[in-house]
C-alpha positions in Angstrom: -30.5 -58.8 -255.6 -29.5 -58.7 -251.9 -31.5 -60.6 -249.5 -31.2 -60.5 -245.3 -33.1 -63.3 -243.6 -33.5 -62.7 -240.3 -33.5 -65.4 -236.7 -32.7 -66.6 -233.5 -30.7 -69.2 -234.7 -28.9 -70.8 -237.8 -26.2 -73.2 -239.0 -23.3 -74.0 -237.6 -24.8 -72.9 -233.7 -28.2 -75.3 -234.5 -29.9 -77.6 -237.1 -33.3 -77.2 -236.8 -36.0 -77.2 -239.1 -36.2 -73.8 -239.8 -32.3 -73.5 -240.1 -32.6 -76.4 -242.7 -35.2 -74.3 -244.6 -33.4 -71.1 -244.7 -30.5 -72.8 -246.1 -32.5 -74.2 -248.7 -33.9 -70.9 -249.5 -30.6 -69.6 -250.2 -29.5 -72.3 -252.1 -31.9 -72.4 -254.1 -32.8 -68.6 -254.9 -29.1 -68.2 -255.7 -29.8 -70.1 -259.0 -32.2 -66.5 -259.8 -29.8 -64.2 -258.9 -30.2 -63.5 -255.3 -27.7 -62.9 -252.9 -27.8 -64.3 -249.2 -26.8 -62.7 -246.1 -28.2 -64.6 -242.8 -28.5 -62.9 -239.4 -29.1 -64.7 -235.8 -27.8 -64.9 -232.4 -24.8 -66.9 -231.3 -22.5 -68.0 -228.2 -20.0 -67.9 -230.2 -20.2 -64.9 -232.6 -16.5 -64.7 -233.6 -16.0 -68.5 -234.1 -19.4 -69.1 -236.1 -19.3 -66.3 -238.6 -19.0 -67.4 -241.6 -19.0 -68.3 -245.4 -21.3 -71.4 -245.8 -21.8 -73.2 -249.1 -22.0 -69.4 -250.8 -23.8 -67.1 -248.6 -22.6 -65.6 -245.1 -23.6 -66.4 -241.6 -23.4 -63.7 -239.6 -23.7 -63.6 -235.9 -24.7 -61.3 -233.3 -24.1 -62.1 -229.4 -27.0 -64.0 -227.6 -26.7 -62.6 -224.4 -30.0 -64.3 -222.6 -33.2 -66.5 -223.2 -36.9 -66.3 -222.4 -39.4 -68.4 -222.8 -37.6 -69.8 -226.3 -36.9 -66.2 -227.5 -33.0 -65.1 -227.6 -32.5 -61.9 -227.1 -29.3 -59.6 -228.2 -28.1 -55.7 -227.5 -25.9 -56.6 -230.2 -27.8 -57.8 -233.0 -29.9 -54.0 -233.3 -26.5 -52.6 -234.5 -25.6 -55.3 -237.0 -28.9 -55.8 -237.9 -29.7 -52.3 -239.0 -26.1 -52.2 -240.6 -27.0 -55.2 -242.8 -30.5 -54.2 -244.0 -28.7 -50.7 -245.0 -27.2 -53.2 -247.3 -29.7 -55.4 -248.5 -32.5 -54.9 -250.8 -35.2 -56.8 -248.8 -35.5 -58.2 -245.2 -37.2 -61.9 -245.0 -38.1 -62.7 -241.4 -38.8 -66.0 -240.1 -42.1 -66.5 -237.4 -41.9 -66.6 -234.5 -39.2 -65.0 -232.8 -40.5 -61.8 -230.9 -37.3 -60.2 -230.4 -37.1 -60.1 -234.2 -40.5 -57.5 -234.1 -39.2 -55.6 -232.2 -35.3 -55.4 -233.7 -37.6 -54.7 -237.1 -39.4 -51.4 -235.5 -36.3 -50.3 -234.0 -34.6 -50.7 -237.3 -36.5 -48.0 -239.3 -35.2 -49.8 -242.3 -38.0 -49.1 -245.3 -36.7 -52.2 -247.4 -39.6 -54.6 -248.5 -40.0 -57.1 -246.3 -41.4 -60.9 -246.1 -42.4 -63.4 -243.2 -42.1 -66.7 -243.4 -44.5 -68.0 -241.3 -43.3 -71.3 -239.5 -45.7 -72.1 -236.9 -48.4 -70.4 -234.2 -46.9 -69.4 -230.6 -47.7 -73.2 -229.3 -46.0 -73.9 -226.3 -45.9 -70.2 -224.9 -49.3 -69.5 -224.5 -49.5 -67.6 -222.1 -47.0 -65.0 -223.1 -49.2 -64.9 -226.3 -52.0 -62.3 -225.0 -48.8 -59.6 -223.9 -47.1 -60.2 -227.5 -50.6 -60.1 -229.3 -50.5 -56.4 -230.1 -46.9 -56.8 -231.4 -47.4 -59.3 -233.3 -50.6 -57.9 -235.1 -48.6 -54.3 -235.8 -45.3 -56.9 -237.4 -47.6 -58.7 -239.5 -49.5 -55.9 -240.5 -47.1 -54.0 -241.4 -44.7 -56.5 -243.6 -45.3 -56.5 -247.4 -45.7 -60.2 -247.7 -46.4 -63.4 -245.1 -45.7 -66.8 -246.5 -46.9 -69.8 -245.5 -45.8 -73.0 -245.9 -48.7 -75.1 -247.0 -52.4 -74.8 -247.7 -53.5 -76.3 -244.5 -51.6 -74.4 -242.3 -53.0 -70.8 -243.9 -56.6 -72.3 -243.3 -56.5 -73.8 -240.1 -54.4 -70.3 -238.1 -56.5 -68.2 -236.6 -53.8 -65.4 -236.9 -52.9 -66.4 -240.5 -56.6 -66.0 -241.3 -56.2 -62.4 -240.4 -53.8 -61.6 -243.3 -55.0 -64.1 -245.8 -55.1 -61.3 -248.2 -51.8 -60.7 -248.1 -50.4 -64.3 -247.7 -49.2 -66.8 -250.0 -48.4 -70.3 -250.1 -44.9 -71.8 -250.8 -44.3 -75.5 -249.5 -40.9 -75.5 -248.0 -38.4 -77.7 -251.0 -35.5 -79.9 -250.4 -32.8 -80.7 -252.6 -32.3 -84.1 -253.7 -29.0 -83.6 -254.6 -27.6 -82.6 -251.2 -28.3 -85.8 -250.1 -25.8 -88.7 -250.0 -26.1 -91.6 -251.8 -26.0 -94.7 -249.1 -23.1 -97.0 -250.2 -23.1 -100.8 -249.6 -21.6 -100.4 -246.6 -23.9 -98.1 -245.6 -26.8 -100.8 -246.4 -24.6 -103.5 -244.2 -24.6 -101.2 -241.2 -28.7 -100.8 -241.5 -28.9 -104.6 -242.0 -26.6 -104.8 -239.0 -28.8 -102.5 -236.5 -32.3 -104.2 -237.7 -32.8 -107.5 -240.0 -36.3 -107.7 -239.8 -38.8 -105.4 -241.3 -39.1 -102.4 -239.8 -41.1 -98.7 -240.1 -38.8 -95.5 -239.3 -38.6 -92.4 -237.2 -36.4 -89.7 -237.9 -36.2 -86.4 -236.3 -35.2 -84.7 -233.0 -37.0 -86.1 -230.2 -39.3 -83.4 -229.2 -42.8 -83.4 -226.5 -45.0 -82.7 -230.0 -43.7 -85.8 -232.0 -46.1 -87.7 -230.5 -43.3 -90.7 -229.7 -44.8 -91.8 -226.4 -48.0 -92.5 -228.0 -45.7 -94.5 -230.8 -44.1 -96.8 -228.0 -47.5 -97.6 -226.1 -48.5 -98.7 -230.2 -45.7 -100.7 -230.9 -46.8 -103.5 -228.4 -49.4 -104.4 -231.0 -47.4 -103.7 -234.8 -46.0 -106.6 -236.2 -42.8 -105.2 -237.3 -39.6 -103.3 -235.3 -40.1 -99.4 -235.2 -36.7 -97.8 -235.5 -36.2 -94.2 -233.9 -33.7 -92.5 -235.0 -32.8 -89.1 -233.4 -31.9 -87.4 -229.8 -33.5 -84.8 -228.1 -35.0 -83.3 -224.9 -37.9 -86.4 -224.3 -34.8 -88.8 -225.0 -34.2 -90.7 -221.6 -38.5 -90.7 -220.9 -39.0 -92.6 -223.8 -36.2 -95.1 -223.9 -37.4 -95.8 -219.8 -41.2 -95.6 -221.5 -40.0 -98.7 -224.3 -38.6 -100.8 -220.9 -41.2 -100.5 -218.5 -44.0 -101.5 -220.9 -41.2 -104.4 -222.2 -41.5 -103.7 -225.9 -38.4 -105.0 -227.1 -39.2 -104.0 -230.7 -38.9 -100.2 -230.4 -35.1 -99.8 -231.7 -33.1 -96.2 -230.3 -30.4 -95.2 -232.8 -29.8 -91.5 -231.5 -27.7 -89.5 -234.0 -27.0 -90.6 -237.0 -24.5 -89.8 -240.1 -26.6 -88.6 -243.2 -25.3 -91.6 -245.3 -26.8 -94.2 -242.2 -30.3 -92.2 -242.6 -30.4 -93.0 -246.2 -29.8 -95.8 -245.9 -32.5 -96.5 -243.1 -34.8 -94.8 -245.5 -34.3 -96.8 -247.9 -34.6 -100.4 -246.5 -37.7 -99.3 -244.4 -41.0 -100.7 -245.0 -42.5 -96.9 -244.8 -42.2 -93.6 -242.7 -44.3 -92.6 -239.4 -44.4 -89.5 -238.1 -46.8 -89.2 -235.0 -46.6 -85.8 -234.7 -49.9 -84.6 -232.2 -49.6 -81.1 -231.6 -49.8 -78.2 -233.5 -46.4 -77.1 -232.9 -45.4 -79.6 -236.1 -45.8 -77.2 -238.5 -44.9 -78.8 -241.5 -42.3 -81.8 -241.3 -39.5 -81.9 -243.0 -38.9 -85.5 -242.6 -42.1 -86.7 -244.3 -40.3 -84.7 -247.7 -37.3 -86.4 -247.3 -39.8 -90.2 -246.9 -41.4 -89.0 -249.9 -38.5 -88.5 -251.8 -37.2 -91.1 -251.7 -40.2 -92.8 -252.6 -41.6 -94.4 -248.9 -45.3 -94.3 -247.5 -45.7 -92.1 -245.0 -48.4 -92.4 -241.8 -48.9 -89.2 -240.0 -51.6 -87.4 -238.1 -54.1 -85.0 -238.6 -53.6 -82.2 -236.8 -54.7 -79.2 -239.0 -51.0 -78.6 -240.6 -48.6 -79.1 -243.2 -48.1 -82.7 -242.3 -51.3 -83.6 -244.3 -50.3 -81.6 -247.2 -47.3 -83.3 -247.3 -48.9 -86.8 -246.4 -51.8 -86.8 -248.6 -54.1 -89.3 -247.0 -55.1 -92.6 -248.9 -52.7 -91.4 -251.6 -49.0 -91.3 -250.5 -50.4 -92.8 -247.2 -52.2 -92.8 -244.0 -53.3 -90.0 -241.6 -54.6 -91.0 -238.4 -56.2 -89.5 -235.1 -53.6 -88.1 -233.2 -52.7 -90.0 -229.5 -54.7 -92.5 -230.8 -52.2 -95.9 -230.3 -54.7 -98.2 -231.5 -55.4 -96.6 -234.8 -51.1 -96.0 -235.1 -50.7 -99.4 -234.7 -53.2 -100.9 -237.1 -51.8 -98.4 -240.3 -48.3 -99.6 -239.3 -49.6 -102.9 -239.8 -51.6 -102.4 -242.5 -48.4 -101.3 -244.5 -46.6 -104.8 -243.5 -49.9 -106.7 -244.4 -50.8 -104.9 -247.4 -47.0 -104.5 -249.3 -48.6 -104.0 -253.1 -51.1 -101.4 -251.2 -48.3 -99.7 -249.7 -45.5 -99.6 -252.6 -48.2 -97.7 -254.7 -48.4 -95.1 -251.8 -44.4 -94.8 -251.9 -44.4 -94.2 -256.1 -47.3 -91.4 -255.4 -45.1 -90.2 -252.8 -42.6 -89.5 -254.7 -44.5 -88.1 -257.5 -45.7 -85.4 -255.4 -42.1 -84.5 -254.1 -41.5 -84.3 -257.9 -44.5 -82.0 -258.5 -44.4 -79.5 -255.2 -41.2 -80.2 -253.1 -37.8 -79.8 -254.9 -36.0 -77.3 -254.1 -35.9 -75.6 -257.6 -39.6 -75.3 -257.4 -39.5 -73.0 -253.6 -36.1 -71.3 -255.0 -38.0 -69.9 -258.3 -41.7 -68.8 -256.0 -39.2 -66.8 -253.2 -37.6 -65.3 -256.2 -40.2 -64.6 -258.0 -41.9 -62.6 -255.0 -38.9 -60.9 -254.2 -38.6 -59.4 -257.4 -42.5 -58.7 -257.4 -41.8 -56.7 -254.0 -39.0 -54.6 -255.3 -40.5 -53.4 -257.9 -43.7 -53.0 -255.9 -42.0 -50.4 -253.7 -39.7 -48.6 -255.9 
């Protein structure tokens, strides 16, 4: 079976979350039978097509951006060309362009969205792309979304609950290096007390600034690892309010992050807007077997964090109530270490890899056959 996923941007032009979880996708539905073919926009289109780790990235030109949305005269040609070829289309939300690439298209295959996240940040575009929007969802076979929080808590979600389905975005344990001593020595080397970690680009929704104003009152380092766009405000944010135990690593090798997370006391994630969708990071924390503190903001993240059982989920831009869970995880280690073996257990049970590889599959096969 031929599969074309479908956005603005994928591996090796970005790294995001959503280019992490198509990747995964393909990986892991290759193990049923399905073959991968990813379209999205490049600068580079010549350069960055290519074979990776069994499926093919293909590129069309980006030629501009708006408001977040790439947009491409190209990518209507090789888009249509590719869906001729495949036997269902899987989108990923949002990207506007991509609705309207799909209309032009014509192409009658099934089709599936995956849907990532609401239009956050662009709200005001949101009334113009509303009637868009509605006809795209409407008119796909399937919408997936990523946990059971995030279906209940979108009001556009809501409206196609009937033909939505759940499938918790999987990592794969095994892509992910094993830290080496000397990897353990360079952790030891960067922070020797104990210490709570960060990972993740350093986006306005992380909810970091409100992590910084906390640390004054933890009672352990809090290690950031990660660049981004907020970068510079909050390492001037850690100096002004003088708290020396906020630790900037920027980018890091894969082998170093292991290694952070397995030394650190637990993982907090202070996402605070609703633009955290789900959080990749707090699957990789529970993986490898770490208590997680996060907030409650009506998504994934408290799917994945499961409060008072693989951690604790606090008001969001509350510092006060940050600080005193970060320090209840130093003060309470036997409390804590249970949260980390439950944390795991649940990776086990709904976040491998194997486990989103076999549901994709299984509704791609469910969609053929539906419209044939």
């Amino acid at each position: 079976m031929k599969v074309l996923h479908f956005f603005k941007t994928y591996w090796p032009d970005t790294f995001g979350g959503v280019e992490r979880t198509i990747h995964a996708i393909a990986e892991s539905t290759a193990r049923h039978g399905v073959e991968t073919q990813v379209l999205s926009l490049s600068r580079k289109p010549e350069e960055h097509t290519q074979r990776l780790d069994g499926h093919m990235a293909v590129k069309a030109r980006l030629d501009f951006e708006l408001a977040s949305t790439g947009f491409s005269r190209e990518a209507f040609r090789k888009f249509r060309m590719l869906a001729r070829q495949a036997d269902l289309v899987h989108y990923h939300f949002p990207w506007p362009f991509m609705d309207i690439v799909h209309f032009q298209s014509g192409h009658g295959k099934p089709a599936v969205v995956t849907y990532h996240s609401d239009i956050v940040k662009q709200r005001l575009i949101l009334p113009f792309y509303r009637p868009l929007m509605t006809r795209f969802l409407r008119g796909v076979d399937a919408i997936v979304a990523t946990s059971p929080n995030y279906l209940d808590s979108s009001p556009v979600l809501r409206a196609f609950k009937a033909k939505s389905k759940v499938i918790p975005i999987g990592i794969d344990e095994g892509a992910y290096p094993v830290p080496s001593e000397a990897d353990d020595a360079w952790c030891r080397s960067v922070v020797s007390e104990l210490f709570v970690l960060f990972v993740g680009v350093l986006r306005y929704y992380k909810g970091l600034d409100v992590l910084i104003h906390a640390a004054g009152k933890t009672r352990c380092k809090i290690v950031i690892a990660g660049s981004g766009p907020v970068e510079r405000e909050l390492k001037q944010q850690a100096k002004t309010l003088g708290h020396d135990n906020v630790i900037f690593l920027g980018e890091i090798a894969e082998p170093h992050k292991m290694a952070l997370l397995r030394n650190c006391l637990g993982f907090v994630f202070p996402s605070n807007q609703r633009s955290e969708a789900y959080g990749l990071s707090l699957a990789e924390a529970a993986m490898c077997s770490k208590p997680m503190i996060s907030c409650e903001i009506g998504t994934g993240t408290s799917y994945v964090n499961e409060a008072g059982r693989t951690g604790l989920v606090v008001t969001p831009s509350d510092p006060v109530q940050l600080a005193e869970a970060i320090n209840r995880l130093v003060e309470q280690p036997t409390e804590a270490a249970k949260w980390g073996r439950a944390a795991r257990a649940r990776y086990v049970r709904l976040f491998t890899a194997d486990r989103m590889g076999k549901s994709y599959a299984e509704l791609y096969r469910q969609l053929e056959v539906r419209n044939h």
